[in-house]
Residue, then its C-alpha position, 0 to 999 in steps of 0.5 A: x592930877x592929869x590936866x586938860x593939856x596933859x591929856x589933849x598932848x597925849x592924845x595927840x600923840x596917839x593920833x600921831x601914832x596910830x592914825x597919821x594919815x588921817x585928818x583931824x576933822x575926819x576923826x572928829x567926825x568919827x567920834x562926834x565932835x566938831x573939828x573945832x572942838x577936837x583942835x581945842x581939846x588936843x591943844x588943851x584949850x577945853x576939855x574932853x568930855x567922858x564919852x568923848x575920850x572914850x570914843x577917841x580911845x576906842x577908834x585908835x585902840x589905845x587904853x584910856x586909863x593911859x590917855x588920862x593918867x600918862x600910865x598903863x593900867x594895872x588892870x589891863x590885860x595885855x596878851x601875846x600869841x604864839x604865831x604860825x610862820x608861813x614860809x612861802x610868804x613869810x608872813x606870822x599870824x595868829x589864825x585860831x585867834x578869833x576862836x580863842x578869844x571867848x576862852x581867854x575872856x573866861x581866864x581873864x574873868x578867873x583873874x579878875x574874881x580871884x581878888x588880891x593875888x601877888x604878883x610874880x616875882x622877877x624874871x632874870x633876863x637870860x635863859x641861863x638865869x631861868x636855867x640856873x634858877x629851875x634846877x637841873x631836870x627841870x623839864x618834866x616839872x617844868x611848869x611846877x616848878x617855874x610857879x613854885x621859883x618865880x609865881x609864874x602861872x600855868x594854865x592848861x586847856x583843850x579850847x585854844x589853838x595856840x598859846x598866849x601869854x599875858x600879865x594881870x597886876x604883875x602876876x605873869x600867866x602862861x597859857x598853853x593848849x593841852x593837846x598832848x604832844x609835850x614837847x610842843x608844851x614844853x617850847x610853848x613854855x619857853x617861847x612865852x617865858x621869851x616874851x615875858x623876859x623881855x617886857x614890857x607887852x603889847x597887845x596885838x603887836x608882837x612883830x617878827x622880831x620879837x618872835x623871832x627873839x622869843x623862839x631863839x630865847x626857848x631855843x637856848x633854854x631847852x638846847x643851850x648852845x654850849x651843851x649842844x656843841x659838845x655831843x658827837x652828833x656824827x656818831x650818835x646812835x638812834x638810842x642815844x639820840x631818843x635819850x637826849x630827846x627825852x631828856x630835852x623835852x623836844x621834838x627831832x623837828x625842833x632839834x633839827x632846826x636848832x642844830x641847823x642854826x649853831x651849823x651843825x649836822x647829823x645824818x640821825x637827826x635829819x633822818x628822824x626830823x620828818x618823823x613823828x617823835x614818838x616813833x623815835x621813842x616807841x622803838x628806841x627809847x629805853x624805858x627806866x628799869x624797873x617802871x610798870x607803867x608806860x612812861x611815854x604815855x603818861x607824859x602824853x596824858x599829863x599834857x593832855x589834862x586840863x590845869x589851872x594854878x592851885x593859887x587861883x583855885x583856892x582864890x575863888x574856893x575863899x570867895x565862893x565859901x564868903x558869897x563874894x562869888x558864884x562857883x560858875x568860874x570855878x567849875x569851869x577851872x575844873x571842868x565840871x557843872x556847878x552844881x557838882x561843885x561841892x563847896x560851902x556857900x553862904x545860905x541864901x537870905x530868908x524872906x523877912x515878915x515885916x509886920x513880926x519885925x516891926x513888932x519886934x522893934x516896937x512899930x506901929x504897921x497900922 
């Protein structure tokens, strides 16, 4: 059991972190102690009230279940977010995030209703590893199969700007845009699996370095360095090279940068970077012989389609079906009204005519 010490060191701790250049008494004037009390408190001479931790707790922006146990909260969700890069001023934020934010409270309530859900299992920290593990062509299954092989959710929705990743009592969720450009899913994939890979995640705190990390992480699991050194990149042919594009699963854009940064060049590539991918494809992609349906826009169509993990729905279909739950979040999940939701529910109580019941048990009503 945590004591009065223990929590005033730690909370000392994250003053001394998060807010240095601030005096004691003008954080105890914030959360409504005297500076007397705050000194005592931090130095384990009295203890914290609740409100009082929870104020503290509040102005730094730090997790409370860790300033009075020493650990993080099993329960805490803890997001990172695909950054936009601003080249002329080399400065990474998050710009659609504040509108992003209703819809990722809705995923974290999913989460939360759907129970006891396992956790995911362990990540190898390369992306060999990840490779090696998903199996050749993994791309076009690639989030079946990165939820079949590690338990590692996908979800896909239209109301988010960019994608996220976070993890909720050791399950791992990815969550992407559907915006259906495929090959950006299939590097968000991969830049989050970056993140995850290289643990442990802090909300609101993803620095240049780790992004950096986790785009050459996608970088080398989409494009790995080996097999990109030993195509003829001088020679290739606009045919071969939207073959290769197909079969990556990435944009000429992102091919580009990656050949730059092995030092690699190609006069096909640079002349395709500045265009749209699809271009490539619509006129030199050769289709599979034999398909009767347009492969390029069916791809399109599936990144463009809502998807949430088969887990998670069954998850709140049990619940719903036992009263533990409504079918609100759901129907959100799937995208349609609740009450089009066609599942079995508890029936609801009937009203209870005391006096016939009273009989029954042989009570008096007078």
């Amino acid at each position: 059991m945590a004591t009065s010490a223990d929590i005033g060191a730690r909370a000392r701790q994250a003053i001394t972190t998060t807010m240095p250049d601030l005096a004691q008494g003008q954080i105890a004037d914030r959360i409504g102690m005297t500076a007397d009390a705050l000194s005592r408190a931090l130095n384990g001479k009295r203890a914290f009230s609740a409100i009082e931790l929870a104020q503290l707790a509040d102005l730094l922006d730090v997790d409370i279940h860790e300033l009075i146990t020493g650990e993080p909260d099993p329960k805490r969700v803890v997001f990172a977010a695909r950054h936009a890069y601003d080249f002329a001023t080399g400065a990474r934020d998050v710009p659609g995030h504040a509108d992003d934010a209703a819809t990722l409270e809705d995923i974290k309530l999913a989460y939360r209703q759907a129970g006891e859900i396992r956790p995911s299992l362990e990540l190898p920290r390369s992306p060999d590893g990840i490779r090696s593990a998903l199996g050749p062509d993994f791309i076009r299954p690639f989030a079946e199969r990165l939820e079949r092989f590690f338990e590692v959710d996908v979800i896909r929705v239209a109301e988010l700007s960019t994608a996220y990743c976070f993890t909720y009592l050791g399950r791992h969720v990815i969550v992407i845009p559907a915006v259906g450009n495929w090959f950006r899913e299939n590097w968000d994939i991969a830049h989050e699996l970056g993140h995850l890979t290289a643990r442990p995640l802090i909300d609101g705190v993803v620095t240049a370095a780790q992004e950096g990390a986790a785009n050459a992480f996608a970088a080398e699991l989409l494009l790995p360095a080996a097999g990109i050194r030993r195509i003829d990149w001088q020679n290739i042919t606009d045919r071969d090279l939207a073959g290769l594009v197909w079969e990556r699963g990435v944009s000429t854009k992102a091919l580009a940068k990656r050949l730059a940064s092995l030092g690699l060049q190609s006069s096909a590539v640079e002349r395709w970077a500045p265009q749209a991918t699809q271009r490539l494809l619509r006129h030199h992609w050769d289709s599979p012989e034999g398909s009767l349906v347009d492969e390029i826009t069916r791809r399109t169509e599936l990144a463009s389609t809502r998807r949430f993990p088969l887990t998670l729905e069954s998850s709140h279909l049990r619940r719903i079906e036992t009263g533990e739950i409504g079918k609100a979040t759901l129907a959100w999940m799937l995208g349609i009204r609740p009450d089009a939701l066609d599942v079995d529910t508890p029936p609801e109580p009937s009203d209870v005519d005391t006096t016939e019941l009273a009989n029954e048990l042989g009570l008096s009503t007078s």
